[in-house]
C-alpha positions in Angstrom: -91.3 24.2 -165.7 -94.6 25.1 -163.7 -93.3 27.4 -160.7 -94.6 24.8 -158.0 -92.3 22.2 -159.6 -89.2 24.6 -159.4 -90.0 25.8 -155.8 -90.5 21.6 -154.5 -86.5 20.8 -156.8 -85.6 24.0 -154.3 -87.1 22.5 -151.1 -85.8 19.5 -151.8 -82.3 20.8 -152.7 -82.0 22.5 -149.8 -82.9 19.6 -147.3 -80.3 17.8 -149.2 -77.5 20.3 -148.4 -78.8 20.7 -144.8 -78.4 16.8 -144.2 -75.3 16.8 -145.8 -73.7 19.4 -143.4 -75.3 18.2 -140.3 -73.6 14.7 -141.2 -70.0 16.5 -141.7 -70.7 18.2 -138.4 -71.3 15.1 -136.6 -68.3 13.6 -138.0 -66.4 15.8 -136.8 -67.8 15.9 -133.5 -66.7 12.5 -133.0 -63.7 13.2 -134.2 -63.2 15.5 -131.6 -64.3 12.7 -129.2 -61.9 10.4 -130.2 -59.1 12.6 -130.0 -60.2 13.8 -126.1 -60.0 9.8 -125.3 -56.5 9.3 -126.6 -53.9 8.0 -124.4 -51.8 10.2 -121.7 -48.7 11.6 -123.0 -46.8 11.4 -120.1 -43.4 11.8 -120.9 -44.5 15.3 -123.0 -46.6 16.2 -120.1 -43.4 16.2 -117.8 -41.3 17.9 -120.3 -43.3 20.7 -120.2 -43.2 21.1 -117.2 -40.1 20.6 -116.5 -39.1 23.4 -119.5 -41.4 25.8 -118.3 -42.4 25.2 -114.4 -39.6 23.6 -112.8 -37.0 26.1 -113.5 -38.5 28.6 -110.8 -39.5 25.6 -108.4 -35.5 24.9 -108.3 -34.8 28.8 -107.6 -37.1 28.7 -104.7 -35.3 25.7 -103.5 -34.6 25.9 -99.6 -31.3 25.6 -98.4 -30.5 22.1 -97.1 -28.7 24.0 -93.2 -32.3 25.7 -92.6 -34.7 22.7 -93.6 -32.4 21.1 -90.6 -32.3 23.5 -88.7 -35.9 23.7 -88.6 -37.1 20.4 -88.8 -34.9 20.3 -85.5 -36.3 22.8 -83.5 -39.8 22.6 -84.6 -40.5 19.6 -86.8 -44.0 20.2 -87.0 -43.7 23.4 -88.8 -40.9 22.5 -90.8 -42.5 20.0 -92.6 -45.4 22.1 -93.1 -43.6 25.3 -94.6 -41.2 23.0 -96.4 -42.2 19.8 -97.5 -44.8 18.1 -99.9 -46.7 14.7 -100.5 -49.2 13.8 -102.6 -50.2 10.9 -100.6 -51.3 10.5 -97.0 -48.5 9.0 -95.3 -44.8 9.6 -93.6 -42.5 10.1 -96.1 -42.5 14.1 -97.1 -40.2 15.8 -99.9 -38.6 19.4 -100.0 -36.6 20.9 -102.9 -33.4 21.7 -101.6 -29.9 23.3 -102.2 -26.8 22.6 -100.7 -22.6 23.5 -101.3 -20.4 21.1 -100.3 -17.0 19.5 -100.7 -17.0 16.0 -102.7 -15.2 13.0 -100.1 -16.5 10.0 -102.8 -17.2 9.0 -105.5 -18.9 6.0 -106.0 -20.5 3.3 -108.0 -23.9 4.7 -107.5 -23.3 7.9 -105.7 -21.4 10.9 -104.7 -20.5 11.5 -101.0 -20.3 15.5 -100.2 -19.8 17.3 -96.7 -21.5 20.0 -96.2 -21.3 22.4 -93.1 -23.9 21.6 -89.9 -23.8 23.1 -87.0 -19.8 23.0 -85.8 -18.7 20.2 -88.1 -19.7 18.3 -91.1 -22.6 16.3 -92.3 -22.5 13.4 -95.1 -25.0 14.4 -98.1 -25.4 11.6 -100.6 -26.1 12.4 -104.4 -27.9 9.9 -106.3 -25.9 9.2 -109.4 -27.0 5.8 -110.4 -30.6 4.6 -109.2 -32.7 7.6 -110.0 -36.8 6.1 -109.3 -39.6 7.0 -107.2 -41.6 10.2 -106.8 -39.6 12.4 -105.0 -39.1 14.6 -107.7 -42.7 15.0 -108.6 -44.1 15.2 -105.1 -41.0 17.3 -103.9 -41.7 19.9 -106.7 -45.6 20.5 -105.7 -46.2 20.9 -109.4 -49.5 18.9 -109.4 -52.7 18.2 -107.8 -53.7 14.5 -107.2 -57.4 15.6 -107.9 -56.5 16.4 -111.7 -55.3 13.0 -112.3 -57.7 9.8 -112.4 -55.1 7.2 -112.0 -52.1 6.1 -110.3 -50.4 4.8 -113.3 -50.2 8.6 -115.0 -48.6 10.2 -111.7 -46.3 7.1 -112.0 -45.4 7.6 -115.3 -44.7 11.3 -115.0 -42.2 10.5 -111.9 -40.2 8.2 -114.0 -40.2 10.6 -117.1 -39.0 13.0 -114.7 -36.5 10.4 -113.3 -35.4 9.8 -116.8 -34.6 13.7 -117.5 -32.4 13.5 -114.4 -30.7 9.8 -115.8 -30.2 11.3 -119.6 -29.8 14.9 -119.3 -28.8 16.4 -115.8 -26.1 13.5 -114.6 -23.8 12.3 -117.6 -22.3 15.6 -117.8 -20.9 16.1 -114.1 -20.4 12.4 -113.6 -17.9 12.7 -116.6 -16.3 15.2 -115.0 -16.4 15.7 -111.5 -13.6 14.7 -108.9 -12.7 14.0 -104.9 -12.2 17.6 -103.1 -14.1 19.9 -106.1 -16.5 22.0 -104.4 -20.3 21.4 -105.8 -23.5 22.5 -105.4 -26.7 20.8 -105.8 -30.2 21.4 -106.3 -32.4 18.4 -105.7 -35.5 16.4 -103.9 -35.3 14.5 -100.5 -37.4 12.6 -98.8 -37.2 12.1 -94.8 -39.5 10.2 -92.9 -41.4 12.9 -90.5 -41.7 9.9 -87.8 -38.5 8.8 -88.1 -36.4 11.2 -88.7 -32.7 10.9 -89.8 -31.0 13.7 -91.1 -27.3 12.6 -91.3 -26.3 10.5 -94.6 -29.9 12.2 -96.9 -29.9 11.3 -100.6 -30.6 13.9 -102.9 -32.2 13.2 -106.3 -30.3 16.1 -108.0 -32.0 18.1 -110.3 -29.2 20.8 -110.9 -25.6 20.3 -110.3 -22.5 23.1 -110.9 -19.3 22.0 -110.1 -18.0 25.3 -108.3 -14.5 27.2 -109.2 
Protein backbone atom coordinates (compact mmCIF):
# COMPACT_ATOMS: atom_id res chain seq x y z
CA UNK A 1 0.00 0.00 0.00
CA UNK A 2 1.43 3.31 -1.43
CA UNK A 3 2.66 5.39 1.77
CA UNK A 4 0.10 8.35 1.07
CA UNK A 5 -2.70 5.76 1.38
CA UNK A 6 -1.45 4.48 4.81
CA UNK A 7 -0.70 7.95 6.22
CA UNK A 8 -4.67 9.37 4.95
CA UNK A 9 -6.21 5.35 6.86
CA UNK A 10 -3.98 7.11 9.91
CA UNK A 11 -5.44 10.64 9.66
CA UNK A 12 -8.57 9.30 9.31
CA UNK A 13 -8.16 6.86 12.29
CA UNK A 14 -7.16 9.29 14.41
CA UNK A 15 -10.06 11.80 13.82
CA UNK A 16 -12.17 8.94 14.43
CA UNK A 17 -10.79 8.26 17.95
CA UNK A 18 -10.67 12.01 18.65
CA UNK A 19 -14.56 12.31 18.02
CA UNK A 20 -15.18 9.34 19.75
CA UNK A 21 -13.66 10.69 23.05
CA UNK A 22 -14.84 14.16 22.75
CA UNK A 23 -18.48 12.57 22.57
CA UNK A 24 -17.81 10.31 25.87
CA UNK A 25 -16.54 13.60 27.44
CA UNK A 26 -19.56 15.43 26.67
CA UNK A 27 -21.69 12.73 27.98
CA UNK A 28 -20.33 12.83 30.86
CA UNK A 29 -20.40 16.34 31.28
CA UNK A 30 -24.00 16.27 31.23
CA UNK A 31 -24.09 13.76 33.38
CA UNK A 32 -22.50 15.75 35.79
CA UNK A 33 -25.19 18.36 35.04
CA UNK A 34 -27.85 16.35 35.72
CA UNK A 35 -26.66 15.13 38.82
CA UNK A 36 -25.89 19.09 40.13
CA UNK A 37 -29.82 19.65 39.31
CA UNK A 38 -31.11 16.77 41.40
CA UNK A 39 -33.57 17.36 44.13
CA UNK A 40 -32.57 18.76 47.80
CA UNK A 41 -31.94 16.09 50.21
CA UNK A 42 -33.15 17.69 53.14
CA UNK A 43 -33.67 15.30 55.57
CA UNK A 44 -29.66 14.07 54.95
CA UNK A 45 -28.70 17.61 54.84
CA UNK A 46 -30.04 18.09 58.58
CA UNK A 47 -28.65 14.80 59.69
CA UNK A 48 -25.47 15.88 59.10
CA UNK A 49 -25.61 18.50 60.73
CA UNK A 50 -27.12 17.52 63.38
CA UNK A 51 -24.25 14.48 63.81
CA UNK A 52 -21.57 16.73 63.22
CA UNK A 53 -22.51 20.60 64.05
CA UNK A 54 -25.06 20.62 66.51
CA UNK A 55 -23.43 18.71 69.21
CA UNK A 56 -21.12 21.77 70.06
CA UNK A 57 -24.08 24.35 69.32
CA UNK A 58 -25.91 22.53 72.36
CA UNK A 59 -22.57 22.78 74.65
CA UNK A 60 -22.47 26.50 74.03
CA UNK A 61 -26.07 26.60 75.03
CA UNK A 62 -26.69 29.65 77.48
CA UNK A 63 -28.23 29.03 80.63
CA UNK A 64 -31.93 29.79 80.70
CA UNK A 65 -31.35 32.29 84.63
CA UNK A 66 -28.80 34.58 82.55
CA UNK A 67 -30.77 34.92 79.02
CA UNK A 68 -33.43 36.30 81.76
CA UNK A 69 -31.58 38.01 83.57
CA UNK A 70 -30.36 39.83 80.78
CA UNK A 71 -33.00 40.24 78.50
CA UNK A 72 -34.41 42.02 81.82
CA UNK A 73 -31.93 44.43 82.38
CA UNK A 74 -30.94 45.17 79.01
CA UNK A 75 -33.17 43.60 76.34
CA UNK A 76 -31.50 45.16 73.56
CA UNK A 77 -28.24 43.51 74.15
CA UNK A 78 -29.66 40.37 75.23
CA UNK A 79 -31.17 39.54 72.22
CA UNK A 80 -28.27 40.59 70.38
CA UNK A 81 -25.56 38.41 72.24
CA UNK A 82 -28.04 35.61 72.55
CA UNK A 83 -30.58 35.11 70.14
CA UNK A 84 -30.96 34.36 66.30
CA UNK A 85 -33.48 34.70 63.28
CA UNK A 86 -33.33 34.12 60.02
CA UNK A 87 -36.04 36.29 59.11
CA UNK A 88 -36.76 40.03 59.68
CA UNK A 89 -39.23 40.09 62.28
CA UNK A 90 -40.14 39.74 66.33
CA UNK A 91 -39.81 36.47 67.22
CA UNK A 92 -35.89 35.56 68.14
CA UNK A 93 -34.47 32.09 69.30
CA UNK A 94 -31.63 31.16 71.77
CA UNK A 95 -30.27 27.67 72.60
CA UNK A 96 -30.70 27.30 76.12
CA UNK A 97 -30.12 25.01 79.22
CA UNK A 98 -31.92 24.84 82.21
CA UNK A 99 -32.23 22.22 85.70
CA UNK A 100 -35.30 21.97 87.14
CA UNK A 101 -37.76 19.96 89.22
CA UNK A 102 -40.65 18.20 87.08
CA UNK A 103 -44.50 19.53 88.66
CA UNK A 104 -46.41 17.84 85.41
CA UNK A 105 -46.70 15.75 83.23
CA UNK A 106 -48.98 16.17 80.60
CA UNK A 107 -50.66 15.16 77.40
CA UNK A 108 -48.44 17.31 75.37
CA UNK A 109 -45.90 18.62 77.72
CA UNK A 110 -43.87 18.62 80.80
CA UNK A 111 -44.14 21.41 83.46
CA UNK A 112 -40.58 21.99 85.32
CA UNK A 113 -39.70 24.84 87.96
CA UNK A 114 -36.74 26.11 87.74
CA UNK A 115 -35.11 28.71 90.17
CA UNK A 116 -35.62 32.81 89.22
CA UNK A 117 -34.73 35.21 91.17
CA UNK A 118 -36.22 34.31 95.00
CA UNK A 119 -38.81 31.74 93.83
CA UNK A 120 -39.75 29.59 91.00
CA UNK A 121 -40.53 29.99 87.38
CA UNK A 122 -42.81 27.45 85.16
CA UNK A 123 -40.61 26.09 82.10
CA UNK A 124 -42.72 24.13 79.64
CA UNK A 125 -41.05 21.14 77.55
CA UNK A 126 -42.58 20.40 74.35
CA UNK A 127 -43.26 16.67 74.43
CA UNK A 128 -45.98 16.33 71.79
CA UNK A 129 -46.24 19.15 69.02
CA UNK A 130 -42.62 19.47 67.94
CA UNK A 131 -42.98 22.09 64.40
CA UNK A 132 -41.73 25.34 63.41
CA UNK A 133 -38.14 26.68 63.08
CA UNK A 134 -37.01 27.27 66.27
CA UNK A 135 -34.60 24.68 66.14
CA UNK A 136 -33.01 25.70 62.97
CA UNK A 137 -33.01 29.49 63.50
CA UNK A 138 -32.20 29.00 67.26
CA UNK A 139 -29.08 26.89 66.36
CA UNK A 140 -27.49 29.65 63.81
CA UNK A 141 -26.32 26.78 61.72
CA UNK A 142 -27.21 28.35 58.35
CA UNK A 143 -27.16 31.33 56.26
CA UNK A 144 -30.48 32.35 54.46
CA UNK A 145 -28.20 33.50 51.46
CA UNK A 146 -27.12 29.84 50.72
CA UNK A 147 -30.49 28.71 50.27
CA UNK A 148 -32.82 29.72 47.11
CA UNK A 149 -36.06 28.78 48.54
CA UNK A 150 -38.27 28.72 51.45
CA UNK A 151 -39.51 25.35 50.97
CA UNK A 152 -35.73 23.80 51.68
CA UNK A 153 -35.21 25.90 55.11
CA UNK A 154 -38.75 24.44 55.80
CA UNK A 155 -37.96 21.16 55.18
CA UNK A 156 -34.77 21.12 57.12
CA UNK A 157 -36.81 22.59 60.32
CA UNK A 158 -39.16 19.69 60.14
CA UNK A 159 -36.41 17.06 59.55
CA UNK A 160 -34.89 18.52 62.51
CA UNK A 161 -38.33 18.49 64.33
CA UNK A 162 -38.59 14.92 63.33
CA UNK A 163 -35.01 13.95 65.03
CA UNK A 164 -36.41 15.52 68.26
CA UNK A 165 -40.18 13.44 67.69
CA UNK A 166 -38.25 9.96 66.84
CA UNK A 167 -34.99 10.05 68.60
CA UNK A 168 -34.48 12.63 71.50
CA UNK A 169 -38.25 12.29 73.29
CA UNK A 170 -39.54 8.52 73.37
CA UNK A 171 -36.83 7.60 75.68
CA UNK A 172 -37.48 10.18 78.65
CA UNK A 173 -41.10 10.34 78.04
CA UNK A 174 -41.02 6.48 78.77
CA UNK A 175 -39.45 7.13 81.66
CA UNK A 176 -39.62 10.22 83.41
CA UNK A 177 -41.85 11.11 86.53
CA UNK A 178 -43.45 14.17 88.94
CA UNK A 179 -40.50 15.46 91.34
CA UNK A 180 -37.25 13.86 89.20
CA UNK A 181 -34.87 16.51 88.75
CA UNK A 182 -34.14 17.17 84.78
CA UNK A 183 -32.19 19.10 82.76
CA UNK A 184 -32.72 20.27 79.36
CA UNK A 185 -31.04 21.61 76.45
CA UNK A 186 -33.33 23.21 73.90
CA UNK A 187 -34.60 26.25 71.56
CA UNK A 188 -37.06 29.10 72.63
CA UNK A 189 -38.50 31.58 71.00
CA UNK A 190 -39.75 34.97 72.77
CA UNK A 191 -41.21 37.73 71.14
CA UNK A 192 -38.56 40.83 71.64
CA UNK A 193 -41.77 43.22 71.59
CA UNK A 194 -43.60 41.42 73.70
CA UNK A 195 -41.88 39.83 76.00
CA UNK A 196 -43.13 37.10 78.41
CA UNK A 197 -40.80 35.16 80.19
CA UNK A 198 -42.86 33.19 82.70
CA UNK A 199 -44.50 29.72 81.32
CA UNK A 200 -41.44 29.58 77.91
CA UNK A 201 -41.70 26.36 75.88
CA UNK A 202 -38.66 24.65 75.14
CA UNK A 203 -38.16 22.49 71.98
CA UNK A 204 -35.76 20.10 73.77
CA UNK A 205 -32.91 18.94 72.04
CA UNK A 206 -31.10 17.13 74.96
CA UNK A 207 -32.74 15.87 78.03
CA UNK A 208 -30.98 13.82 81.26
CA UNK A 209 -33.08 12.92 83.88
CA UNK A 210 -30.63 13.89 86.87
CA UNK A 211 -29.74 11.37 89.98
Amino acid sequence: MPLKKIIKYLLLLAIVVLLGYKSIYFKKLSDVQKNGKQKFDATAFAQKLWDEKMPAKIEEAVELATLIHAIETKPSDAFSKYSNAMSIGNYRYSLVKAEGIVSAINEDEVIMQVSHADSLMPVKIATEYVYGNAIRDASALLDIKDFTNTADLNSISEAFNKTVRTTVLPGFKKQVKKDDKIEVIGAVEINKEHIKLNGLELIPLRLKILP
